[in-house]
PQR file with spaces between the fields and no chain letter, atoms N, CA, C, O and H, PARSE charges and radii, in Angstrom:
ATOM       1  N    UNK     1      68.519   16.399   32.963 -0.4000 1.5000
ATOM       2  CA   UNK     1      67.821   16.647   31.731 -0.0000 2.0000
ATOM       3  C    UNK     1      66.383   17.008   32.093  0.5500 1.7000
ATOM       4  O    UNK     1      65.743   16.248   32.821 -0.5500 1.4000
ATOM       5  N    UNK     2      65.726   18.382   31.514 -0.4000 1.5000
ATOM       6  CA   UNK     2      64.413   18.316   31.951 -0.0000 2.0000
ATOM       7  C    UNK     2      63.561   18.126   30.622  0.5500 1.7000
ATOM       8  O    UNK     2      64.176   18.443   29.604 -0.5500 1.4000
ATOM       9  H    UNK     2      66.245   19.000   30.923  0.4000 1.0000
ATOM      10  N    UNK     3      62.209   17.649   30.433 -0.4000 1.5000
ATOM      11  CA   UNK     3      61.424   17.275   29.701 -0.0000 2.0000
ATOM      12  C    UNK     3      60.094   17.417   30.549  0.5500 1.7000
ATOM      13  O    UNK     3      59.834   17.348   31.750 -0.5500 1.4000
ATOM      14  H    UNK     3      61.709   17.392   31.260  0.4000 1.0000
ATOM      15  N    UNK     4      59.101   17.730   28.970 -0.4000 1.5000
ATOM      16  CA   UNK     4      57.772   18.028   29.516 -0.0000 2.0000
ATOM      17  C    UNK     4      57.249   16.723   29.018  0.5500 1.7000
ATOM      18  O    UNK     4      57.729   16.028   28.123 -0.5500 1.4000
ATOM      19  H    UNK     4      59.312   17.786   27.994  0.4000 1.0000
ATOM      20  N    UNK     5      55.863   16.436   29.963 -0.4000 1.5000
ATOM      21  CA   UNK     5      55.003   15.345   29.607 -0.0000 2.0000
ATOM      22  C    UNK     5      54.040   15.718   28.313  0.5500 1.7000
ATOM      23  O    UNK     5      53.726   16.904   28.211 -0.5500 1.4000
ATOM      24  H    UNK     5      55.472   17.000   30.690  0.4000 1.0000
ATOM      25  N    UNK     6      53.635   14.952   27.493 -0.4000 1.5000
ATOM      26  CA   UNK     6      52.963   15.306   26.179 -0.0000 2.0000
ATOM      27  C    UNK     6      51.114   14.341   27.054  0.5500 1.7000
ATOM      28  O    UNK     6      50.897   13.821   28.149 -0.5500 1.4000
ATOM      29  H    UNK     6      53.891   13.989   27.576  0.4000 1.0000
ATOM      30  N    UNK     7      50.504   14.503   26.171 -0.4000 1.5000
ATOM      31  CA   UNK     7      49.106   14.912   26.890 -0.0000 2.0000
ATOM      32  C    UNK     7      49.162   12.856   26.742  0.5500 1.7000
ATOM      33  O    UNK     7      49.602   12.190   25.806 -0.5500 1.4000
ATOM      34  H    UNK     7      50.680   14.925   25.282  0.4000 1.0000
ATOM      35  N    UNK     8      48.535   12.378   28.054 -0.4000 1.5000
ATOM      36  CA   UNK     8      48.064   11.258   28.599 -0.0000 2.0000
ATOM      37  C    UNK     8      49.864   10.333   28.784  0.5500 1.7000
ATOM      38  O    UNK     8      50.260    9.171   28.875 -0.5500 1.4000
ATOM      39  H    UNK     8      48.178   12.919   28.815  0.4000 1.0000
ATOM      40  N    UNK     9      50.349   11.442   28.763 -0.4000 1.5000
ATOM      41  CA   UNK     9      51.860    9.822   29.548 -0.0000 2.0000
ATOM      42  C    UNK     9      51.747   10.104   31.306  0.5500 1.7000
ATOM      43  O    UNK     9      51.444   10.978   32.118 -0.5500 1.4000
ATOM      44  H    UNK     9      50.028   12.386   28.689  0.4000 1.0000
ATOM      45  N    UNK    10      52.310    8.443   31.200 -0.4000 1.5000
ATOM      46  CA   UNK    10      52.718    8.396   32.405 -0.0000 2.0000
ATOM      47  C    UNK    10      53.895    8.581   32.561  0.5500 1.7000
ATOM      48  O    UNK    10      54.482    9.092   31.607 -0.5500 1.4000
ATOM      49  H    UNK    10      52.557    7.733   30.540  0.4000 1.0000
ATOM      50  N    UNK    11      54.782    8.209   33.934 -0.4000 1.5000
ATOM      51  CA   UNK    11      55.935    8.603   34.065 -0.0000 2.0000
ATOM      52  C    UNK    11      56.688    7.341   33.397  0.5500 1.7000
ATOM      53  O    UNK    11      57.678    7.518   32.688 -0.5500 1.4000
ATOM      54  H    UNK    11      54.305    7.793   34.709  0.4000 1.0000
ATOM      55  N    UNK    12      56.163    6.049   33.663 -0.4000 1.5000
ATOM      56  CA   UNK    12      57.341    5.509   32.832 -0.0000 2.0000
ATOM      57  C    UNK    12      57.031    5.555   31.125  0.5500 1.7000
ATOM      58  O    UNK    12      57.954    5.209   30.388 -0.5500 1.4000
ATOM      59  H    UNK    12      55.358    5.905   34.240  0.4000 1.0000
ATOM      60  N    UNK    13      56.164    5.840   30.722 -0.4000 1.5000
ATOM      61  CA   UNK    13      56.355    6.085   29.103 -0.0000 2.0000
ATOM      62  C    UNK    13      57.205    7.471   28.580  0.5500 1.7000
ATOM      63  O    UNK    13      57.764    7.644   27.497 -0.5500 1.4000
ATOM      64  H    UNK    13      55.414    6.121   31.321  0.4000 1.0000
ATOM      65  N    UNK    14      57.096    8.405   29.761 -0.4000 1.5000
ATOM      66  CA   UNK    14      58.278    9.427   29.784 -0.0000 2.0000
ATOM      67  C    UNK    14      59.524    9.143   29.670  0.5500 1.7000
ATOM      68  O    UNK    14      60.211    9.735   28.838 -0.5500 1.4000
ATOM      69  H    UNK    14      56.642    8.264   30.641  0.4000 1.0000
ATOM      70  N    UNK    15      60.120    8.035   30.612 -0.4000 1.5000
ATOM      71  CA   UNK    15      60.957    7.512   31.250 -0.0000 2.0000
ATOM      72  C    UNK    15      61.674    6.533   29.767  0.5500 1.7000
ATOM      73  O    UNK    15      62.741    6.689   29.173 -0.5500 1.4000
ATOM      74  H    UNK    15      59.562    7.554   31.288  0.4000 1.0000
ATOM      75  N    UNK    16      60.820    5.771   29.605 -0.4000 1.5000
ATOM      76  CA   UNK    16      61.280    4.818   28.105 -0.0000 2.0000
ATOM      77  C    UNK    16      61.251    5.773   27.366  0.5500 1.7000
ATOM      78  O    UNK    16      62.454    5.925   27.148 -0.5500 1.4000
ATOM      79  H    UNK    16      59.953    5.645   30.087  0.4000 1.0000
ATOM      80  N    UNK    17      60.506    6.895   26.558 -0.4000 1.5000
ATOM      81  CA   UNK    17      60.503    7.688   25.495 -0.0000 2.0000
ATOM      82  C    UNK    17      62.705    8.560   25.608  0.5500 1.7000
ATOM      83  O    UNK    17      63.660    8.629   24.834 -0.5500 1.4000
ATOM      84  H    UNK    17      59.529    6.772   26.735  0.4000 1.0000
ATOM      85  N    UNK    18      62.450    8.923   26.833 -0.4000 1.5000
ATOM      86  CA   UNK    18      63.686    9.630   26.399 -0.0000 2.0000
ATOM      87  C    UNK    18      64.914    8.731   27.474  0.5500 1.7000
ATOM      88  O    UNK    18      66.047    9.101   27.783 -0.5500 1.4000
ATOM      89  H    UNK    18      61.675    8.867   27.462  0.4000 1.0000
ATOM      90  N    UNK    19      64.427    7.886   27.731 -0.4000 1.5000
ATOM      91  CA   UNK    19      66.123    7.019   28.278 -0.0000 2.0000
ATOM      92  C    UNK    19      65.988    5.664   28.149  0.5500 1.7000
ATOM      93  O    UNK    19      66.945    4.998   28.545 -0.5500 1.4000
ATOM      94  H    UNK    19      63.507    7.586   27.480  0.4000 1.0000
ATOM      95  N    UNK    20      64.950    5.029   27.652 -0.4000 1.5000
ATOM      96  CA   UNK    20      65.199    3.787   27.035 -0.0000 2.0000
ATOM      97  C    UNK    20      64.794    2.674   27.372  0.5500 1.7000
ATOM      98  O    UNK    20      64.646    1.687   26.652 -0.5500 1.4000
ATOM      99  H    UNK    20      64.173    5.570   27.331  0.4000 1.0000
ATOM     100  N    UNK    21      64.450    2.866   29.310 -0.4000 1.5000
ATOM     101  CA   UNK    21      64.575    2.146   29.702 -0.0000 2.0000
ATOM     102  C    UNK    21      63.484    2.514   30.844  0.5500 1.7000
ATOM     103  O    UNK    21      63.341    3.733   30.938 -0.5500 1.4000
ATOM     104  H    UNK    21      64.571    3.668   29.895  0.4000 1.0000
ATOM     105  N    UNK    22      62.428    1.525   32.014 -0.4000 1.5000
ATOM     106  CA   UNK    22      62.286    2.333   33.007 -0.0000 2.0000
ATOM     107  C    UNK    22      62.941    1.536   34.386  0.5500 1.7000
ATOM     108  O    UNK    22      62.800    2.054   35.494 -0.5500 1.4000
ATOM     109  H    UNK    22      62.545    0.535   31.937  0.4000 1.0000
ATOM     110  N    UNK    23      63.593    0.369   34.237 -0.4000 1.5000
ATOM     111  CA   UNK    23      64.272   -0.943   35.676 -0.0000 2.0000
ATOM     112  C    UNK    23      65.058    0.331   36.260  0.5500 1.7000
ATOM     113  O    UNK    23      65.640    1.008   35.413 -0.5500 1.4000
ATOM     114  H    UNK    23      63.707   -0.052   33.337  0.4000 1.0000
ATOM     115  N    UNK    24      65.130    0.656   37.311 -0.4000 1.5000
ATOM     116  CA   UNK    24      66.098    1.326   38.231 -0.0000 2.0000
ATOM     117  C    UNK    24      65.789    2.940   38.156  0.5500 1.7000
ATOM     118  O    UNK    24      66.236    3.724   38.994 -0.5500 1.4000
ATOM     119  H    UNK    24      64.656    0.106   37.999  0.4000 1.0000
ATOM     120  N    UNK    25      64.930    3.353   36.994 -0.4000 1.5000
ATOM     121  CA   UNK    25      64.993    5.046   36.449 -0.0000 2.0000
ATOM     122  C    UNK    25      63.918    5.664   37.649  0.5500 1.7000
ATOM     123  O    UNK    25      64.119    6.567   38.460 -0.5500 1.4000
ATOM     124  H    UNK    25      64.566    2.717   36.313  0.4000 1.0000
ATOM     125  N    UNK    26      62.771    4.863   37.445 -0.4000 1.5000
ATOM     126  CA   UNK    26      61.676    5.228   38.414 -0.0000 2.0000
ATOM     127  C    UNK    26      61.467    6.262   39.801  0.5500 1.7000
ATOM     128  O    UNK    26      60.888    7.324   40.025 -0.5500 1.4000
ATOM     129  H    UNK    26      62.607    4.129   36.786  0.4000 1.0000
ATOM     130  N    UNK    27      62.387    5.181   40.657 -0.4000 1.5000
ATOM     131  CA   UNK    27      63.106    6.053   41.468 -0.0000 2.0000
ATOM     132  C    UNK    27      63.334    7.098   41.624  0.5500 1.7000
ATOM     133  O    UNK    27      62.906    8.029   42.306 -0.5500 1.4000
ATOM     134  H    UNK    27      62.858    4.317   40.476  0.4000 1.0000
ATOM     135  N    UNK    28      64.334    6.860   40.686 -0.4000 1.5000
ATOM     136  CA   UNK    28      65.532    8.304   40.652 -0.0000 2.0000
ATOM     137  C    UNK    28      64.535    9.353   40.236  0.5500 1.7000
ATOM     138  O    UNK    28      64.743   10.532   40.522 -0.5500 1.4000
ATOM     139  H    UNK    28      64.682    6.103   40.132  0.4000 1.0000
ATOM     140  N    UNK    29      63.720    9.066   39.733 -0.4000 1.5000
ATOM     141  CA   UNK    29      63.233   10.488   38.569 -0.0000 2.0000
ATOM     142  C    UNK    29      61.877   10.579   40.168  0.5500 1.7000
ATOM     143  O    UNK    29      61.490   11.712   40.451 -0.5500 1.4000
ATOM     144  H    UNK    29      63.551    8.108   39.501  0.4000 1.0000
ATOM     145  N    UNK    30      61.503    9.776   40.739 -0.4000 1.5000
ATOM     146  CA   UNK    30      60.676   10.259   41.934 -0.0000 2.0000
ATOM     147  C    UNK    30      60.906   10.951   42.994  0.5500 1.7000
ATOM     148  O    UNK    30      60.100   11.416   43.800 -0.5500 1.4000
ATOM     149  H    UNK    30      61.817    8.855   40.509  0.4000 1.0000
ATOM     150  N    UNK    31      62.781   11.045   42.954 -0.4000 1.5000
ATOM     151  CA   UNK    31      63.913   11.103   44.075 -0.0000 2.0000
ATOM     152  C    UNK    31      64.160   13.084   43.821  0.5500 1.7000
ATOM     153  O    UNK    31      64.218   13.939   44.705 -0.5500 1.4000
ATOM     154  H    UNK    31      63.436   10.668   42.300  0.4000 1.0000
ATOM     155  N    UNK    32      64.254   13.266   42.322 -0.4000 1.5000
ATOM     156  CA   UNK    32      64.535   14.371   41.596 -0.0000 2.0000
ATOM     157  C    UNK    32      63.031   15.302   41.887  0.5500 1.7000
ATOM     158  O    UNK    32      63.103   16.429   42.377 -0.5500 1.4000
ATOM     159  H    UNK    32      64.206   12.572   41.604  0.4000 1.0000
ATOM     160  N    UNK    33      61.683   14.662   41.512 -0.4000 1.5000
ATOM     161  CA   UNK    33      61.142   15.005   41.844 -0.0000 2.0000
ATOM     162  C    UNK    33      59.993   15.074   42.603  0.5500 1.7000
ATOM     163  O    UNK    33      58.877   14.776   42.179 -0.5500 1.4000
ATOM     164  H    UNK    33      61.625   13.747   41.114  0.4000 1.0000
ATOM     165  N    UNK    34      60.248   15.465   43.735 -0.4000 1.5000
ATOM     166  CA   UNK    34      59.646   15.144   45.478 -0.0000 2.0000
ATOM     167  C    UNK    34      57.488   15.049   44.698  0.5500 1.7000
ATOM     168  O    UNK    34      56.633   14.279   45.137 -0.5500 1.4000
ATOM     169  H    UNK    34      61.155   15.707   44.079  0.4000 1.0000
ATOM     170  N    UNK    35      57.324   15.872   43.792 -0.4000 1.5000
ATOM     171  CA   UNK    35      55.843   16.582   44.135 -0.0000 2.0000
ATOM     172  C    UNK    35      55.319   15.841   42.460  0.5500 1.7000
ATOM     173  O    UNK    35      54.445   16.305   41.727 -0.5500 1.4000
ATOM     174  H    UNK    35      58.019   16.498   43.435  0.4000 1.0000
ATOM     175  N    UNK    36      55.917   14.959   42.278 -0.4000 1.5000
ATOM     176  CA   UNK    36      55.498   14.099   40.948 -0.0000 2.0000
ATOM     177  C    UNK    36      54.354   13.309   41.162  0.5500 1.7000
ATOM     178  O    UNK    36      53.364   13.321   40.430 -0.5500 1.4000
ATOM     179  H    UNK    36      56.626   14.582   42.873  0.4000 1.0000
ATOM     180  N    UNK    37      54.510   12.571   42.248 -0.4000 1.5000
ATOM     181  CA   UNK    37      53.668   11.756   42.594 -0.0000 2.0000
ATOM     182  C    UNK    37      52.422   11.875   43.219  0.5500 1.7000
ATOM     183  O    UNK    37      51.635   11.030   43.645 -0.5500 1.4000
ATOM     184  H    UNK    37      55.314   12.562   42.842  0.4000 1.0000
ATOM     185  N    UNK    38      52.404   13.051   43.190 -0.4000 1.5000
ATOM     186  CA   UNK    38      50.722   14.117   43.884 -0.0000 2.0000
ATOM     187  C    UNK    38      50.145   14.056   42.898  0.5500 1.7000
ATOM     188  O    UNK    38      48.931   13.869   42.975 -0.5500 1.4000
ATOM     189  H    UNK    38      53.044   13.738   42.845  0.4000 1.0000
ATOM     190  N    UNK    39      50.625   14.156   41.892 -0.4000 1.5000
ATOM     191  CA   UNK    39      49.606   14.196   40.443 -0.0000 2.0000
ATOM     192  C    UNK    39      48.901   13.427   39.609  0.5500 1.7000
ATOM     193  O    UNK    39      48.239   13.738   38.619 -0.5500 1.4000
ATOM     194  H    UNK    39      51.611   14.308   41.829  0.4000 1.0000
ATOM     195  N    UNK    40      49.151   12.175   40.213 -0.4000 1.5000
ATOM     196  CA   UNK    40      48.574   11.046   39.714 -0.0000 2.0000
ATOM     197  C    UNK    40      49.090   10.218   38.949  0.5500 1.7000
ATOM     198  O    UNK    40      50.270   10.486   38.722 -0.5500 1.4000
ATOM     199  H    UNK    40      49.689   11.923   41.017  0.4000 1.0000
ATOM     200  N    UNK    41      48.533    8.881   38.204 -0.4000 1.5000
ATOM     201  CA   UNK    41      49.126    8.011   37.208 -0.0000 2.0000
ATOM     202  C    UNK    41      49.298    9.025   36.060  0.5500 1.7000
ATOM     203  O    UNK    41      50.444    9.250   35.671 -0.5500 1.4000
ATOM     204  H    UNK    41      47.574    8.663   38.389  0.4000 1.0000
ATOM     205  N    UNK    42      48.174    9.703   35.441 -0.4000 1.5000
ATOM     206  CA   UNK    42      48.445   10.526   34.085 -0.0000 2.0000
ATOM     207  C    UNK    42      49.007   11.829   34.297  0.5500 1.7000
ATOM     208  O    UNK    42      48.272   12.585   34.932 -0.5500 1.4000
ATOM     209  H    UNK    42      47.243    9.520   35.758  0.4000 1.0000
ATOM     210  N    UNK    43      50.200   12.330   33.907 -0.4000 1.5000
ATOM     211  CA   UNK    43      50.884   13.566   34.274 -0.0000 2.0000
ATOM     212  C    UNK    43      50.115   14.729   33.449  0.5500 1.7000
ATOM     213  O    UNK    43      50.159   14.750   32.219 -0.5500 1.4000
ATOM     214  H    UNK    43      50.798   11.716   33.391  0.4000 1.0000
ATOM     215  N    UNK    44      49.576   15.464   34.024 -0.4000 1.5000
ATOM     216  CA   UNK    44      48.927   16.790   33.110 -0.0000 2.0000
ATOM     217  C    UNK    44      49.995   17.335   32.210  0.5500 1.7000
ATOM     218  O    UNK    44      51.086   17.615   32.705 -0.5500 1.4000
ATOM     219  H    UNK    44      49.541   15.447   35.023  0.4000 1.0000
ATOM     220  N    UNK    45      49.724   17.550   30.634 -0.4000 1.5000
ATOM     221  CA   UNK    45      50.259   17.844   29.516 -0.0000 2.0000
ATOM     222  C    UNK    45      50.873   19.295   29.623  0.5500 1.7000
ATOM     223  O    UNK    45      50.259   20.322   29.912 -0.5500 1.4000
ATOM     224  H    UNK    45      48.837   17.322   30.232  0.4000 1.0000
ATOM     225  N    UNK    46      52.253   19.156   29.320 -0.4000 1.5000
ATOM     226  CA   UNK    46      53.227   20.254   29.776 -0.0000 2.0000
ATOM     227  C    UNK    46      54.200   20.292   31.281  0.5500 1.7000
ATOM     228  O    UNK    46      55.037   21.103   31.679 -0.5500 1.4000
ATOM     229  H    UNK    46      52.751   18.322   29.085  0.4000 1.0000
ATOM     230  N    UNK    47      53.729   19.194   31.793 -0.4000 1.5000
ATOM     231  CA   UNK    47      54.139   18.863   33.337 -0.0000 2.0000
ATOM     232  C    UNK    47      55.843   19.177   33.222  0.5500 1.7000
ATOM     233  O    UNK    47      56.420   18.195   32.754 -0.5500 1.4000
ATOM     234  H    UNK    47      53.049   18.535   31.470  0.4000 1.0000
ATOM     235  N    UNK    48      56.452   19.932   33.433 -0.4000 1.5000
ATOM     236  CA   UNK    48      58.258   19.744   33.885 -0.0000 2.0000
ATOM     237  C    UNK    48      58.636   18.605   34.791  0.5500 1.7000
ATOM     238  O    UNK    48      58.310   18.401   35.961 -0.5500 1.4000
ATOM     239  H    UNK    48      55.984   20.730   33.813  0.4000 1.0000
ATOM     240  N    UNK    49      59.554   17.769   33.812 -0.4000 1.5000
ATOM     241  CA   UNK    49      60.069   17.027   34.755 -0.0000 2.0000
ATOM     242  C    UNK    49      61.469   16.020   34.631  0.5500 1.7000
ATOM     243  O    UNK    49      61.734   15.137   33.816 -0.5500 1.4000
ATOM     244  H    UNK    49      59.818   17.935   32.862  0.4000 1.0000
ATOM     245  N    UNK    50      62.313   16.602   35.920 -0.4000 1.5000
ATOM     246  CA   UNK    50      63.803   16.167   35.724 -0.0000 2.0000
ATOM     247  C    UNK    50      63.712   14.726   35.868  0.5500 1.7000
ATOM     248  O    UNK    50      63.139   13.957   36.639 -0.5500 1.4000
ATOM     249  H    UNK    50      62.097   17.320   36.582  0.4000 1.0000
ATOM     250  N    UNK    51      64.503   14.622   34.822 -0.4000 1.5000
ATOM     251  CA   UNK    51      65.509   13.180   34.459 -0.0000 2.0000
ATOM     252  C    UNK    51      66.867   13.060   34.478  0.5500 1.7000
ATOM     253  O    UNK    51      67.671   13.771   33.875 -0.5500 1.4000
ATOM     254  H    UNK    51      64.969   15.246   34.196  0.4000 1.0000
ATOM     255  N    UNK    52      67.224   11.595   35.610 -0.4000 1.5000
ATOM     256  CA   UNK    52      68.642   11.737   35.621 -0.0000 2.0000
ATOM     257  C    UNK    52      68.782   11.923   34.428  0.5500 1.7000
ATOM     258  O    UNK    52      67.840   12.062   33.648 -0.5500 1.4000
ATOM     259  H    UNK    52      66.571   11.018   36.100  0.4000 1.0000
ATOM     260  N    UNK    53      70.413   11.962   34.008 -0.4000 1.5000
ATOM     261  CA   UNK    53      71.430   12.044   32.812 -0.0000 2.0000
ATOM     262  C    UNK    53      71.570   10.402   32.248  0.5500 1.7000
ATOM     263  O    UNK    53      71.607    9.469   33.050 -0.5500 1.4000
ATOM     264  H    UNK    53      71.179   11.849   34.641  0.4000 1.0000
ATOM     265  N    UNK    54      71.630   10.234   30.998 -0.4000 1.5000
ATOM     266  CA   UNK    54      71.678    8.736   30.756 -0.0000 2.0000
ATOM     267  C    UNK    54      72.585    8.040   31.413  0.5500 1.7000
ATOM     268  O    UNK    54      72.358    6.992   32.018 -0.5500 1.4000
ATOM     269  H    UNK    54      71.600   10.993   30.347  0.4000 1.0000
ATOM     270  N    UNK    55      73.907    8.735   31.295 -0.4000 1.5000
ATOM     271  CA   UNK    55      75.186    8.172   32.100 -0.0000 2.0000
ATOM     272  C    UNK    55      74.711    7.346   33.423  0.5500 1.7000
ATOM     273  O    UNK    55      74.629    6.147   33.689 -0.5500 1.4000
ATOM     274  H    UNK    55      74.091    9.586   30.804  0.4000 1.0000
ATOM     275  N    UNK    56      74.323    9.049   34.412 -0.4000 1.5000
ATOM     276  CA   UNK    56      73.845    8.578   35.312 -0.0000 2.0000
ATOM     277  C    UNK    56      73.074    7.650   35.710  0.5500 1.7000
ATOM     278  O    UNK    56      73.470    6.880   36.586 -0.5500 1.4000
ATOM     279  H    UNK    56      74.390   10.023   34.196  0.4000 1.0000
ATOM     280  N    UNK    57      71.729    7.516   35.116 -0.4000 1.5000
ATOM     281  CA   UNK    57      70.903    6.404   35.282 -0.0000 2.0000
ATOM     282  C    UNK    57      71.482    4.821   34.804  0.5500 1.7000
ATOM     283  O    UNK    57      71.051    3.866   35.451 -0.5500 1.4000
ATOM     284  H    UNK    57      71.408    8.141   34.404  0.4000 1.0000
ATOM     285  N    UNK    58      72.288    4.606   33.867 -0.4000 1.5000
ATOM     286  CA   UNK    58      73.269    4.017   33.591 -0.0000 2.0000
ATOM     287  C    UNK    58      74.000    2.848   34.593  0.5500 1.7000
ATOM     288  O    UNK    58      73.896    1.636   34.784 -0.5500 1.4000
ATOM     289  H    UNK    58      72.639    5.381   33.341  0.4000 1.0000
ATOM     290  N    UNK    59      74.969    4.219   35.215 -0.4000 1.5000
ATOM     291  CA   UNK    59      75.592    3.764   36.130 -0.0000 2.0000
ATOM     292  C    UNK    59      75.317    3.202   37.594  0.5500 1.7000
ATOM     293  O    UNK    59      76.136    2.698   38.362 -0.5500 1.4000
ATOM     294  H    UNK    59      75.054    5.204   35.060  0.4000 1.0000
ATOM     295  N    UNK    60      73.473    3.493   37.854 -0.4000 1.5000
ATOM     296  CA   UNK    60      73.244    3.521   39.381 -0.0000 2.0000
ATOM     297  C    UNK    60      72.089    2.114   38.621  0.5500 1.7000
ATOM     298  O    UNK    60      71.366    1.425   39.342 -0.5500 1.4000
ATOM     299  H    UNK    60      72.807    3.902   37.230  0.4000 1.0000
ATOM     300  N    UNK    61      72.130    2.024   37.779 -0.4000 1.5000
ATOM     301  CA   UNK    61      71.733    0.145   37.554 -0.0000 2.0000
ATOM     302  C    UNK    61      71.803   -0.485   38.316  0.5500 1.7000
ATOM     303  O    UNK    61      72.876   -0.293   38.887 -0.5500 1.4000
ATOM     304  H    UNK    61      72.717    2.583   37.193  0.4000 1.0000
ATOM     305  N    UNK    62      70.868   -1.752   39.063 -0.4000 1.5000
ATOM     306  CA   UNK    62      71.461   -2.672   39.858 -0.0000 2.0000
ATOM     307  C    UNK    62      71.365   -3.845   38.877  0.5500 1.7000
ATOM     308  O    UNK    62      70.930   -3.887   37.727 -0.5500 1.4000
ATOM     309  H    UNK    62      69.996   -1.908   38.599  0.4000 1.0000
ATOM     310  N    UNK    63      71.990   -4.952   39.805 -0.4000 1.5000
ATOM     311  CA   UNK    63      72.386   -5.787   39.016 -0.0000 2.0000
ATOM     312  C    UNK    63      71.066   -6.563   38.980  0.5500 1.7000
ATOM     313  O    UNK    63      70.215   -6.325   39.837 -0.5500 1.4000
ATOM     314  H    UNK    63      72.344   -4.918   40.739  0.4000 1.0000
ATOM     315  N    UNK    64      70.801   -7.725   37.773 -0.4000 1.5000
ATOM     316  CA   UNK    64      69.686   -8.460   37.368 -0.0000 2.0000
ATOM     317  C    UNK    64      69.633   -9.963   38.334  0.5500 1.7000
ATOM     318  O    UNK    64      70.266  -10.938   37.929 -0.5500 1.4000
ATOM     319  H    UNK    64      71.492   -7.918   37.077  0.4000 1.0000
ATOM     320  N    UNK    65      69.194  -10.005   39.040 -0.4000 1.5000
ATOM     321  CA   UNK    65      68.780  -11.226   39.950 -0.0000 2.0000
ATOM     322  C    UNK    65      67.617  -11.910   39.351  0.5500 1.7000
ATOM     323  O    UNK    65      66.522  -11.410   39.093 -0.5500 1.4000
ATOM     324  H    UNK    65      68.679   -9.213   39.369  0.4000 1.0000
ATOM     325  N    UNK    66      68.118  -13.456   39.119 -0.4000 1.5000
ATOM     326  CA   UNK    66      67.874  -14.384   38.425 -0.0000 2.0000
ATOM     327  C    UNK    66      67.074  -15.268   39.432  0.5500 1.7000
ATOM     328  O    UNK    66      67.672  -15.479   40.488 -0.5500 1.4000
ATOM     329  H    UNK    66      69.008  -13.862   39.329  0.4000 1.0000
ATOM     330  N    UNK    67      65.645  -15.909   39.287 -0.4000 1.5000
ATOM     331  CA   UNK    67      66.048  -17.297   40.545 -0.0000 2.0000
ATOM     332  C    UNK    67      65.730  -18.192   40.386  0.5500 1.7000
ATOM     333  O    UNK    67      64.925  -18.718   41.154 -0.5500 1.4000
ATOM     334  H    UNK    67      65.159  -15.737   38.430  0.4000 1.0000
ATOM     335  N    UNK    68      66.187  -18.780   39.351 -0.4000 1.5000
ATOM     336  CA   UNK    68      65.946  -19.905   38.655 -0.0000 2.0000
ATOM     337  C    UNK    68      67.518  -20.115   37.826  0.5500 1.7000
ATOM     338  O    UNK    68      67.516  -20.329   36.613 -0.5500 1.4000
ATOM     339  H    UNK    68      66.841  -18.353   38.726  0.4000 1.0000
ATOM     340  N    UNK    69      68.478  -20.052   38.398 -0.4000 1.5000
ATOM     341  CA   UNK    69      69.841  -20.550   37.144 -0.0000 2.0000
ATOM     342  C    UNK    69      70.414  -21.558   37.750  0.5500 1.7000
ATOM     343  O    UNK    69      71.359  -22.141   37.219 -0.5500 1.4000
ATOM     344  H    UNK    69      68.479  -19.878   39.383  0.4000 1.0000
């Protein structure tokens, strides 16, 4: 899925705005795109930038480690 940044987001308010979530997405969406992270905390407005598929991000979840039960 690609999406542009709207003026002052970061990547995880990108990240929650269109998948819900950012535990495990981070990554992936740093993995997708190599030259994201040159640009700083605030992504310049209009920035392109791939996002796994919900499924996908979904499915590559890890599990929630507790340490206290």
């Amino acid at each position: 899925m690609r999406v542009r940044a709207l003026q002052g987001d970061t990547l995880d308010v990108l990240c929650h705005r269109h998948l819900g979530r950012t535990a495990g997405i981070l990554e992936q969406v740093l993995a997708l795109n190599p030259a994201l992270a040159e640009l700083g905390p605030l992504l310049p407005n209009g920035t392109p930038v791939t996002l796994p598929e919900p499924s996908q991000a979904a499915a590559e979840q890890q599990p929630l480690v507790q340490l206290w039960d």
